[in-house]
N, C-alpha and C positions, 0 to 999 in steps of 0.2 A: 504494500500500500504506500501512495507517495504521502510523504510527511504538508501537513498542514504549510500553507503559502497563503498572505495576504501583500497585496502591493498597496501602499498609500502615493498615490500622484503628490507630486510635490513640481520644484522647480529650483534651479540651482541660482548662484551667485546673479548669474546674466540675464535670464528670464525663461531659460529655456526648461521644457517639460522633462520632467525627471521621475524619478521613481524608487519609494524608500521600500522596501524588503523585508518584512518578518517570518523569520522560516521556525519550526521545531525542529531541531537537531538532536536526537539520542536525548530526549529530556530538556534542552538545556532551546533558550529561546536567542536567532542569532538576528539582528538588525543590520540587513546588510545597504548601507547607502549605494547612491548613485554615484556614477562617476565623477571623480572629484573630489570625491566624499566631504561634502555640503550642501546643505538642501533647506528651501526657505519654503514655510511652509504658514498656511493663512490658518486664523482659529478653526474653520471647519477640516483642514485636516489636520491639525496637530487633533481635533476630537478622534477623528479615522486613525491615527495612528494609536491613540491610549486605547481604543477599542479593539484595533489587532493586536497591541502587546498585550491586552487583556487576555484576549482569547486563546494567543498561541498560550500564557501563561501556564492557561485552564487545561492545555493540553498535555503539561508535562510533568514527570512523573518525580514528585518532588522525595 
């Protein structure tokens, strides 16, 4: 089974559309940024982001 993925649209330093990564890894929950790794993000998705690190959280086996 593929391990839990949610992507939060974001956008980097410039303007351009980007894309921040929450995977479950063996337990452990990994945030993988966009290229650059920097990303500016508007309150509705820093909301989408607390809700996938939420959820991968729920998914790992603590």
């Amino acid at each position: 089974m593929a391990e839990p993925r949610w992507d939060v649209q974001c956008r980097d330093p410039f303007g351009r559309d980007r894309a921040l990564t929450v995977i479950v890894d063996r337990g452990r929950v990994v945030l993988v940024p966009p290229p650059g790794a920097s990303a500016v993000l508007s309150a509705q998705q820093t909301r989408r982001l607390r809700q996938a690190l939420d959820q991968a959280a729920g998914r790992t086996s603590e």
